[in-house]
Backbone as CSV, one residue per row, in Angstrom:
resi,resn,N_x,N_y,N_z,CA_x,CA_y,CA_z,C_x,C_y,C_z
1,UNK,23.291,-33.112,116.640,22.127,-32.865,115.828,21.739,-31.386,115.935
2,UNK,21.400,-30.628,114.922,21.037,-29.504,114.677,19.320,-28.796,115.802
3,UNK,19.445,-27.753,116.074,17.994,-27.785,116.605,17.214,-27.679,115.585
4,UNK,16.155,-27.829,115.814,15.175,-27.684,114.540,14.796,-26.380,114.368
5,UNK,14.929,-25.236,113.402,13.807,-24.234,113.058,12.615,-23.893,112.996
6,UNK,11.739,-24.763,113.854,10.748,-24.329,114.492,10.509,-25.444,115.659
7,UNK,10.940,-24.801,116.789,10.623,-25.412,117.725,9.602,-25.654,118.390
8,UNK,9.263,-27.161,119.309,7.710,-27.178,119.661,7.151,-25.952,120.415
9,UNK,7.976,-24.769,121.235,7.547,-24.393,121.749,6.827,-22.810,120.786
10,UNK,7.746,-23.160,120.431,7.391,-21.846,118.635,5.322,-22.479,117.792
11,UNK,6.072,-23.631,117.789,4.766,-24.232,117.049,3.291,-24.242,117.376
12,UNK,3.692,-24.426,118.910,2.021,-24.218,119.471,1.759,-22.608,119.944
13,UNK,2.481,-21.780,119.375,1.807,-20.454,119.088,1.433,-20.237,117.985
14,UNK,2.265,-21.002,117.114,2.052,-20.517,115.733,0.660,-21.233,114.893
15,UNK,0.327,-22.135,115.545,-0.462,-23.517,114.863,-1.856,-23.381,114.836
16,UNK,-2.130,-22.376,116.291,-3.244,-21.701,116.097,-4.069,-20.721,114.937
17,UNK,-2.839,-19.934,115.062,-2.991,-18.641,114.196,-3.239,-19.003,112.403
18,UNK,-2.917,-19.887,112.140,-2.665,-20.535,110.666,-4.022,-20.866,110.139
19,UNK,-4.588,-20.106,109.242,-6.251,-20.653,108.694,-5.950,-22.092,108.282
20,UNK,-6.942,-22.426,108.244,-7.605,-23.858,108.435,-7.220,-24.129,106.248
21,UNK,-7.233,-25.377,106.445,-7.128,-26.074,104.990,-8.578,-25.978,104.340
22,UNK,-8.563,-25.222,103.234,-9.297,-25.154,102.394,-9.836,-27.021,101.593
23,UNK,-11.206,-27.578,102.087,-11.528,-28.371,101.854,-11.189,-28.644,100.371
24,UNK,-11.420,-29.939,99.620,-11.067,-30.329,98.434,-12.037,-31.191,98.305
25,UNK,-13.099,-30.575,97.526,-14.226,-31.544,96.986,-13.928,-32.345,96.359
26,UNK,-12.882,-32.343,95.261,-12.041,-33.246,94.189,-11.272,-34.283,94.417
27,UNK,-10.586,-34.148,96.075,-9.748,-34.676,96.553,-8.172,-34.574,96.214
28,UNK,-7.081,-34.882,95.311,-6.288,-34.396,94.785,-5.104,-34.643,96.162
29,UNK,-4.003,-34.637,96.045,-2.905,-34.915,96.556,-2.682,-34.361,98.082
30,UNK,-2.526,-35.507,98.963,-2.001,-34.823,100.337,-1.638,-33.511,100.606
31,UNK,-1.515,-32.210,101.321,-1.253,-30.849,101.467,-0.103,-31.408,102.230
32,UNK,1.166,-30.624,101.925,2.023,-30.455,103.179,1.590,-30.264,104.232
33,UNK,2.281,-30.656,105.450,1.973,-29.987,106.833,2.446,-28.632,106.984
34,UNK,1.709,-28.075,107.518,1.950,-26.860,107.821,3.395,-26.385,108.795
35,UNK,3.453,-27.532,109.160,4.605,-27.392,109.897,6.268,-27.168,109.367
36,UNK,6.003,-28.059,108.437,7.220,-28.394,107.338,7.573,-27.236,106.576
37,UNK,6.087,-26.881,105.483,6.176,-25.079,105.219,6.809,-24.268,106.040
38,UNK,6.611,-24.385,107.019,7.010,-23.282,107.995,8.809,-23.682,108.070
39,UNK,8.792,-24.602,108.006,10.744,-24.933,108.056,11.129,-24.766,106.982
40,UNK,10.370,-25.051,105.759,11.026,-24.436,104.664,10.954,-23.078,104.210
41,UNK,10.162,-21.985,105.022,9.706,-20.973,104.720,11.199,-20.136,105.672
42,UNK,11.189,-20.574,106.990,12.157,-19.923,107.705,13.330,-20.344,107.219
43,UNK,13.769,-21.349,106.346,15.217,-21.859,106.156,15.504,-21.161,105.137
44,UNK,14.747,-21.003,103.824,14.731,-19.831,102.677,15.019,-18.630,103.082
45,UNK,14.491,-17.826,104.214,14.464,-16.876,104.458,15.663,-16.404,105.350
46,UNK,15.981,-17.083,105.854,17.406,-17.593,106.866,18.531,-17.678,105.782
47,UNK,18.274,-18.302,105.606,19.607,-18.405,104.502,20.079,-17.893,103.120
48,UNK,18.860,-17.134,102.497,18.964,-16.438,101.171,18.575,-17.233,100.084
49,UNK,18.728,-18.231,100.037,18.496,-19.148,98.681,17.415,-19.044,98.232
50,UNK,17.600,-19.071,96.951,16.071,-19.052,96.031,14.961,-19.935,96.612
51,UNK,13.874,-20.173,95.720,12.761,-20.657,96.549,12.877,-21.844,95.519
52,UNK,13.149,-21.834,94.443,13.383,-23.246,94.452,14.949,-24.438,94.223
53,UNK,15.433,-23.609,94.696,16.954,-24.494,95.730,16.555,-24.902,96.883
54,UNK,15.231,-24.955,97.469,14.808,-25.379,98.784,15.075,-26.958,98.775
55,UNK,16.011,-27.887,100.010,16.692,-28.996,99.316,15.394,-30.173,99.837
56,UNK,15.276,-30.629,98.613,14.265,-31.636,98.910,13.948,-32.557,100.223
57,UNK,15.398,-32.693,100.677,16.039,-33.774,101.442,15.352,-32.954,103.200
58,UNK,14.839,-32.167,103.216,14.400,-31.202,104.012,12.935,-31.820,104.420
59,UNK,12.177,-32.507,103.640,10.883,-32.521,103.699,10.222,-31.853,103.926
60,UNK,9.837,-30.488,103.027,9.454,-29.603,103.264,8.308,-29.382,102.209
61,UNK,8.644,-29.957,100.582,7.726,-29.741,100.124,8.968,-29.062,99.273
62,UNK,7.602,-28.401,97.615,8.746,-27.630,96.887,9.207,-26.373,97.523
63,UNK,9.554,-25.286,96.951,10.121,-23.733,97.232,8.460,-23.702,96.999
64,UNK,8.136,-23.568,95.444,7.072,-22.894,95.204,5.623,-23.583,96.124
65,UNK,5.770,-24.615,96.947,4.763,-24.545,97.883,5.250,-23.906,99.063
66,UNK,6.504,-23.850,99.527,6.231,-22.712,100.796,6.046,-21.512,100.241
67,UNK,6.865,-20.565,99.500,6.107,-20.197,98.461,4.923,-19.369,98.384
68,UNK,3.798,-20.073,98.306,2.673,-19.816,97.883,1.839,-20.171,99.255
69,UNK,2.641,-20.873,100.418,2.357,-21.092,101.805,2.492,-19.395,102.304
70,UNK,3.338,-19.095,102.266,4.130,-17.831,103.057,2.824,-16.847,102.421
71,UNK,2.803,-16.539,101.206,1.710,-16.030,100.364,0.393,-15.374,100.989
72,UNK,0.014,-16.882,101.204,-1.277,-17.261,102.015,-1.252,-17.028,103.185
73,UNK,-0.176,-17.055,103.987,-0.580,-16.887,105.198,-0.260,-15.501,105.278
74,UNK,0.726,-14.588,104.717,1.192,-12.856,104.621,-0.934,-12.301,104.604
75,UNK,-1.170,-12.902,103.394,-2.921,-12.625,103.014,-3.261,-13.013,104.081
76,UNK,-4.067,-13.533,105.058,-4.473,-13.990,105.978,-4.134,-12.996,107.362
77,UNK,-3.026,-12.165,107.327,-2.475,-11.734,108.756,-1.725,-12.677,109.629
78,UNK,-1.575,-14.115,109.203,-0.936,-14.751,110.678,0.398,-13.812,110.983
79,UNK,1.181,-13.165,110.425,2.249,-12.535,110.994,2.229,-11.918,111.820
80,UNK,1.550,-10.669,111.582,0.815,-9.743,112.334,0.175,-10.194,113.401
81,UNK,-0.463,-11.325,113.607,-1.055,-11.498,114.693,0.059,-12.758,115.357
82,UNK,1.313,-12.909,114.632,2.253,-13.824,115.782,2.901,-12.657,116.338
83,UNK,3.393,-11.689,115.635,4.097,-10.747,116.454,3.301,-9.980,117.445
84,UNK,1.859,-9.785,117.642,1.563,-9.448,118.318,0.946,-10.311,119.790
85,UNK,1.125,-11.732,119.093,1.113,-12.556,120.245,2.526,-13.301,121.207
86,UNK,3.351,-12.627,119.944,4.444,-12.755,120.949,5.075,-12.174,121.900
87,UNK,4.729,-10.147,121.303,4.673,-8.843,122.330,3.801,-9.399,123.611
88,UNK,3.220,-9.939,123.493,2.208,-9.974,124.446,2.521,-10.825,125.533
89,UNK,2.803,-12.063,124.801,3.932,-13.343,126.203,4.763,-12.142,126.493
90,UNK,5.530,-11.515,125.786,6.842,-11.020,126.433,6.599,-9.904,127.327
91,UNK,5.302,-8.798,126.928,5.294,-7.975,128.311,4.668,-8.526,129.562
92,UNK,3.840,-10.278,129.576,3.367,-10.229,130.497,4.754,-11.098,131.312
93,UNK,5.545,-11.571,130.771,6.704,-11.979,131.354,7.661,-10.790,131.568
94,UNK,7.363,-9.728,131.377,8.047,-8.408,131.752,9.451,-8.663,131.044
95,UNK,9.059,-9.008,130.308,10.544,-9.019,129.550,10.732,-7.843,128.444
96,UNK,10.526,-6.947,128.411,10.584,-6.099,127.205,11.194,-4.611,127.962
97,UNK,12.325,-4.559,127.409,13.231,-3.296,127.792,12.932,-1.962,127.423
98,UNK,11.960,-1.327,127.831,11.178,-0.290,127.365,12.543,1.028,127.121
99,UNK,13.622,1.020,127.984,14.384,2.197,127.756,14.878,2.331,126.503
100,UNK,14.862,1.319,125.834,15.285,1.354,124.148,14.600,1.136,123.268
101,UNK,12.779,1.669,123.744,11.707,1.782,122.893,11.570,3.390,122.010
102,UNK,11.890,2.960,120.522,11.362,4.550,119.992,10.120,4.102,119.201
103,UNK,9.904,5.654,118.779,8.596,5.801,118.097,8.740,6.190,117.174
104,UNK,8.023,5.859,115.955,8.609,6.205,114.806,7.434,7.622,114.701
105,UNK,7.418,8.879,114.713,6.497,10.046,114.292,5.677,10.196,113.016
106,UNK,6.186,9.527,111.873,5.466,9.219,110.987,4.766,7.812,111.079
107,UNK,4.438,7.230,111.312,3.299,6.105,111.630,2.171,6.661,113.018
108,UNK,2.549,7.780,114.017,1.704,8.012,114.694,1.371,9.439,114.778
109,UNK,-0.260,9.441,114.411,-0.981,10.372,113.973,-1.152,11.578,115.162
110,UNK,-0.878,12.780,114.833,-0.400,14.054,116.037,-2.317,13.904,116.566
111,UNK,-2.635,14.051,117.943,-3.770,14.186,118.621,-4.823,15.348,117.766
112,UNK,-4.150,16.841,117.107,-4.876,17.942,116.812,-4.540,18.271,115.738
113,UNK,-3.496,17.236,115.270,-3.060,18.044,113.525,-2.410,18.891,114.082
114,UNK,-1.715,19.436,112.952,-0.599,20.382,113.179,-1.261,22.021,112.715
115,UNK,-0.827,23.006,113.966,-1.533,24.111,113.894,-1.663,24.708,112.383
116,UNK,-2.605,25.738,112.159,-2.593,26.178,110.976,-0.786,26.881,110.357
117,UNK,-0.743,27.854,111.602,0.703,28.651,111.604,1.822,27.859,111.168
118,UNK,1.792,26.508,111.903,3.110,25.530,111.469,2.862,24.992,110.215
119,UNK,2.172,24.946,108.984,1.709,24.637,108.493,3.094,24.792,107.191
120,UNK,3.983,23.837,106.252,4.342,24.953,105.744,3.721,25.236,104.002
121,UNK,3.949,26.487,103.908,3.754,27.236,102.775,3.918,26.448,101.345
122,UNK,3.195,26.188,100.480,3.895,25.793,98.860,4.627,26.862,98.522
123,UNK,5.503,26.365,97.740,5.999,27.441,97.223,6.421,27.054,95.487
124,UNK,6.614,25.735,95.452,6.205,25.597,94.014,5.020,25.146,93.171
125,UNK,4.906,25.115,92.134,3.836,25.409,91.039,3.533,23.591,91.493
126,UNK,1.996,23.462,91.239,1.420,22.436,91.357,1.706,21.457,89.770
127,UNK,1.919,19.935,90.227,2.572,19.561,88.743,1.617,18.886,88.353
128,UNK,1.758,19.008,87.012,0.586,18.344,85.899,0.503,17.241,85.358
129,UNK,0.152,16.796,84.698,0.168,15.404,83.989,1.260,15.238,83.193
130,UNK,2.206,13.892,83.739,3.394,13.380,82.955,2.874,13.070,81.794
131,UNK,3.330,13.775,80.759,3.376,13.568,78.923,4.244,12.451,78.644
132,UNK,5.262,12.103,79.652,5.979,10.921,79.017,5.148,9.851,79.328
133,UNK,4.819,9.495,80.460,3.932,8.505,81.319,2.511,8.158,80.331
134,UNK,1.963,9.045,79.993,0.745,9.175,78.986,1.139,8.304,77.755
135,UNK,2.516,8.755,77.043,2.721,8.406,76.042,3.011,6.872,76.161
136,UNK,3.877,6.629,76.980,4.098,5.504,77.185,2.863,4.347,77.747
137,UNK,1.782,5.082,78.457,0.742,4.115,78.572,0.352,3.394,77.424
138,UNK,-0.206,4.583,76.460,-0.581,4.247,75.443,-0.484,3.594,74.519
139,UNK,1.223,3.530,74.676,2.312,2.730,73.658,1.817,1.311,73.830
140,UNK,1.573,0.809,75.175,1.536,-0.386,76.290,0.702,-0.874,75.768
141,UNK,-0.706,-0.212,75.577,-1.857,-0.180,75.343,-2.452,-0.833,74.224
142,UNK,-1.635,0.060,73.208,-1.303,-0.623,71.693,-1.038,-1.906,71.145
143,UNK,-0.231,-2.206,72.151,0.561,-3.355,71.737,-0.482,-4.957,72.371
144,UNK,-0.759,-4.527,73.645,-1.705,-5.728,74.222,-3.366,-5.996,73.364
């Protein structure tokens, strides 16, 4: 038997982080589990296939509900806050190999700015408003 793509021990980090189900005054059809999304979200993504070749037989729900799952939760931050709860198990388990940590220099902002002197020079003409871009708005514009 296959392991499963999200394992229990995966799940109860993740299960937290996941906003809560938007009540349904109307009532309207069972929600997937969140859990299932999540297997059909990692198996799509794992494997390349469109979102709706997602195989039924999966119980996962359609493509276009993980989908619009993945969506919701990208909006929300849960990613961002699993990867940073997973950095976090892993340095307090000292597991994180710092000798093959870089930094990327453009994402981190210099303490004083960069001196005036290093500064460098323009040297070409400041550019103006695209005439094609204009024209073509307009074209756009026209038509809607």
């Amino acid at each position: 038997m296959a392991a499963p793509l999200v394992p229990d021990e995966l799940w109860e980090i993740i299960e937290p982080l996941l906003p809560p189900e938007k009540p349904k005054p109307k009532g309207g059809r069972p929600r997937v589990p969140d859990r299932a999304c999540l297997t059909g979200i990692i198996f799509v993504l794992k494997s390349g296939i469109q979102w709706e070749m997602l195989p039924q037989e999966m119980n996962c729900g359609s493509g276009m509900t993980c989908w619009r799952r993945l969506r919701d939760w990208t909006r929300a931050g849960v990613w961002e806050k699993l990867q940073h709860e997973l950095l976090n198990r892993l340095r307090d388990a000292d597991q994180i190999d710092w000798s093959r940590a870089a930094m990327d220099a453009s994402t981190v902002p210099a303490k004083k700015g960069v001196p005036r002197a290093a500064q460098p020079r323009r040297t070409a003409a400041s550019r103006g408003r695209n005439a094609t871009w204009s024209r073509t708005a307009r074209a756009f514009r026209s038509r809607s």
